[in-house]
Biopython code that builds the backbone (N, CA, C, O; Angstrom):
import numpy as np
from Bio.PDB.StructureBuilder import StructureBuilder

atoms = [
    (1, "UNK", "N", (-5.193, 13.618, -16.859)),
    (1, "UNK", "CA", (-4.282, 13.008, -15.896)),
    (1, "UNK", "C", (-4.519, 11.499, -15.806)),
    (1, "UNK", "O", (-3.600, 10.711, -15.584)),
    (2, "UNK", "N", (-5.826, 11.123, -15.993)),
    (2, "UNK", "CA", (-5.928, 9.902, -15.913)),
    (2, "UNK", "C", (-5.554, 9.102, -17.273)),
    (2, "UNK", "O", (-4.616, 8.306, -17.255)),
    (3, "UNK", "N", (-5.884, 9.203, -17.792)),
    (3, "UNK", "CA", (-5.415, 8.784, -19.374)),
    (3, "UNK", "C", (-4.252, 8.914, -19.544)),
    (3, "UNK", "O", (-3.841, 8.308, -20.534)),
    (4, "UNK", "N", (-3.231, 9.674, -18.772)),
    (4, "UNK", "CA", (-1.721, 9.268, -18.803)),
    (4, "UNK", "C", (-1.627, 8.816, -17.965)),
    (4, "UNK", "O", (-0.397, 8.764, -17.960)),
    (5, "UNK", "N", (-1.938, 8.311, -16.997)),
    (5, "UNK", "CA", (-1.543, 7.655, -16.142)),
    (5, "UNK", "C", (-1.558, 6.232, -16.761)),
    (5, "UNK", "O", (-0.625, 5.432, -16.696)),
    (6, "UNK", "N", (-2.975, 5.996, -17.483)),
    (6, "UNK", "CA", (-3.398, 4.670, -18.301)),
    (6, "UNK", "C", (-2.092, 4.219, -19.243)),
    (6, "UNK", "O", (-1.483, 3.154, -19.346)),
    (7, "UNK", "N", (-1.992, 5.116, -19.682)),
    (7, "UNK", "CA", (-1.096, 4.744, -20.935)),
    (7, "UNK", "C", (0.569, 4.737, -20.326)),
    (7, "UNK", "O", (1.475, 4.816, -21.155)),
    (8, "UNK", "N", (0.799, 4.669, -19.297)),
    (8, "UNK", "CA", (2.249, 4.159, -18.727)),
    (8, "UNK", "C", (2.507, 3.050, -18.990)),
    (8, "UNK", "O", (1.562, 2.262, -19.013)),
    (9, "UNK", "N", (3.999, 2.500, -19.319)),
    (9, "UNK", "CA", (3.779, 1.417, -19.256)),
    (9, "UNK", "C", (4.986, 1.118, -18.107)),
    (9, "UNK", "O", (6.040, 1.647, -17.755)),
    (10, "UNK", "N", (4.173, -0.058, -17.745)),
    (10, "UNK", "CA", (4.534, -0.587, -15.528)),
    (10, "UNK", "C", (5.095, -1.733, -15.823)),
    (10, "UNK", "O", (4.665, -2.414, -16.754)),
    (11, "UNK", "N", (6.215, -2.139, -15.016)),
    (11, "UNK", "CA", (6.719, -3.281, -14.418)),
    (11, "UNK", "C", (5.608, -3.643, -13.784)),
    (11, "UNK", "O", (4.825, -2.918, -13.171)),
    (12, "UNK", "N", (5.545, -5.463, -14.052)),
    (12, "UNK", "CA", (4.228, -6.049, -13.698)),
    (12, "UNK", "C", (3.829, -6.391, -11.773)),
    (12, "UNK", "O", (2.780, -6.870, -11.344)),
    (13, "UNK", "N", (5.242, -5.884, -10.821)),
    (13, "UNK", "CA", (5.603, -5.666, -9.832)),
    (13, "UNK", "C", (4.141, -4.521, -9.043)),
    (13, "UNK", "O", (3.311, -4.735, -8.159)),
    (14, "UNK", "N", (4.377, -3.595, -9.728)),
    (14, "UNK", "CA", (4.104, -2.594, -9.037)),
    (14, "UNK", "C", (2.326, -2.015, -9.666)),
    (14, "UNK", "O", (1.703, -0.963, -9.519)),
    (15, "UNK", "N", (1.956, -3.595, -10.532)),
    (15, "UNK", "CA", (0.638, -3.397, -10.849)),
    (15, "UNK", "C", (-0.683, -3.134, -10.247)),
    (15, "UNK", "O", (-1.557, -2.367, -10.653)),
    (16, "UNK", "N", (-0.680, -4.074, -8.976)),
    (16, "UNK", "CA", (-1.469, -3.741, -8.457)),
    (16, "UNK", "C", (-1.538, -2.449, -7.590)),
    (16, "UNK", "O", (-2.644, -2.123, -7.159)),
    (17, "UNK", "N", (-0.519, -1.736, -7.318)),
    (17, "UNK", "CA", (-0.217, -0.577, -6.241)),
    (17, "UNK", "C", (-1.240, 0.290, -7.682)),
    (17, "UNK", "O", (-2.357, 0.800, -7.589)),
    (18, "UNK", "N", (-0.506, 0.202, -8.682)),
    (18, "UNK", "CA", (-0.821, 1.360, -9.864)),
    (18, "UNK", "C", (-2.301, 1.413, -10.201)),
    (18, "UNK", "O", (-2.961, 2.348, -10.656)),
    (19, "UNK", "N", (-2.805, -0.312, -9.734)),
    (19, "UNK", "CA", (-4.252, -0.201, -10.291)),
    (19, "UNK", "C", (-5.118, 0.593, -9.510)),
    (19, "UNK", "O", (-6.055, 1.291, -9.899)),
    (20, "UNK", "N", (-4.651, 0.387, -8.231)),
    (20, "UNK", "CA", (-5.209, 1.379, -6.946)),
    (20, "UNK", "C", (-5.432, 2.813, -6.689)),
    (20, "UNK", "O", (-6.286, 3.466, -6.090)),
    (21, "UNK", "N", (-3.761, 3.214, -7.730)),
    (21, "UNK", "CA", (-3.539, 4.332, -7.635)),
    (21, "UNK", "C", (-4.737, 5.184, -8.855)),
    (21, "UNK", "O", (-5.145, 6.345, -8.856)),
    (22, "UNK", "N", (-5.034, 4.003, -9.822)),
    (22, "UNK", "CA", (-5.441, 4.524, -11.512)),
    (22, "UNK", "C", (-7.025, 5.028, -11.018)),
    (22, "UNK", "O", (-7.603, 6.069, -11.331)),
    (23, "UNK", "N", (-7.557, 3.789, -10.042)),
    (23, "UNK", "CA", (-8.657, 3.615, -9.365)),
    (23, "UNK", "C", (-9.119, 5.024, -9.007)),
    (23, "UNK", "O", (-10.021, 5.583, -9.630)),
    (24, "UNK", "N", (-8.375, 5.659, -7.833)),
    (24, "UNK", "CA", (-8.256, 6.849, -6.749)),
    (24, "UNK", "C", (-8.390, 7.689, -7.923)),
    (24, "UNK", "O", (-9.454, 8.304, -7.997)),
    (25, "UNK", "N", (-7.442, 7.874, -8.975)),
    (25, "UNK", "CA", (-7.348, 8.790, -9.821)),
    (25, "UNK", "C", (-9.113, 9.383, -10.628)),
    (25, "UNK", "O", (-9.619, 10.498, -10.752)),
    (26, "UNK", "N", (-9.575, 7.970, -11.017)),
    (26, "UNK", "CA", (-10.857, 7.769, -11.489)),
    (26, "UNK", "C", (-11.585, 8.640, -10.736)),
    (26, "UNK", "O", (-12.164, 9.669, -11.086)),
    (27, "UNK", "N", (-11.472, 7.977, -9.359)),
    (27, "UNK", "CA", (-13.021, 8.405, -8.398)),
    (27, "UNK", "C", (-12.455, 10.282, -7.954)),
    (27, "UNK", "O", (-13.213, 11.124, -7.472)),
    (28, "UNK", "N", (-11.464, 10.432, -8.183)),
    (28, "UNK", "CA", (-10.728, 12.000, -7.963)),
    (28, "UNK", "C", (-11.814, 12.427, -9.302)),
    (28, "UNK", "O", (-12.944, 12.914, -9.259)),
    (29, "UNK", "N", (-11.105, 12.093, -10.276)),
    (29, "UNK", "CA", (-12.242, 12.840, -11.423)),
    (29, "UNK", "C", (-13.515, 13.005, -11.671)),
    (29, "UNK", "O", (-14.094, 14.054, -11.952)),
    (30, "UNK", "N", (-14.112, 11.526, -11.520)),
    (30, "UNK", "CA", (-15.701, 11.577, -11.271)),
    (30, "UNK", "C", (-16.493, 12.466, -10.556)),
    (30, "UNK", "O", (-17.665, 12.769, -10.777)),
    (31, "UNK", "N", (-15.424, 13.027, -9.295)),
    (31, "UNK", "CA", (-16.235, 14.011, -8.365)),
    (31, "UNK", "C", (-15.672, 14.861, -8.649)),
    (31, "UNK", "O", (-16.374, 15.742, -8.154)),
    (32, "UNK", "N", (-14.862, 15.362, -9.111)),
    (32, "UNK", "CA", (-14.436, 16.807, -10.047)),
    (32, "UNK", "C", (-15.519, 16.678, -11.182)),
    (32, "UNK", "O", (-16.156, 17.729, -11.105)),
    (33, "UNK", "N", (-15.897, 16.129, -11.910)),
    (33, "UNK", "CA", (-17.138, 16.398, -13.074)),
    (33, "UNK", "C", (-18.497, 17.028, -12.244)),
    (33, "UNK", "O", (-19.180, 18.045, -12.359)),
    (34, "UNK", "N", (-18.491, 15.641, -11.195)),
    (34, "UNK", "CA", (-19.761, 16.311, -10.603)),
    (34, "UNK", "C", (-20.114, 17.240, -9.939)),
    (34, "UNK", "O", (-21.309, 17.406, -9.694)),
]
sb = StructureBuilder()
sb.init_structure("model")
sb.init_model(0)
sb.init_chain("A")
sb.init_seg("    ")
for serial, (resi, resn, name, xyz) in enumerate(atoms, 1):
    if name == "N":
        sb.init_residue(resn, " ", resi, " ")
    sb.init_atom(name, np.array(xyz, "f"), 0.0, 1.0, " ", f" {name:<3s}", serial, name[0])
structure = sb.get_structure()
């Protein structure tokens, strides 16, 4: 999920919302591994 999320490609508008969102996505997975 995260790795598609990565590979979207974004209007440079809504980058930072997405980086936030890519962020959340990360720390969602990290504690799903652990």
């Amino acid at each position: 999920m995260y790795l598609k999320e990565q590979n979207l490609q974004l209007p440079k508008k809504g980058k930072q919302k997405i980086k936030m969102r890519r962020y959340t996505l990360f720390l969602q997975q990290k504690v799903s591994i652990n």
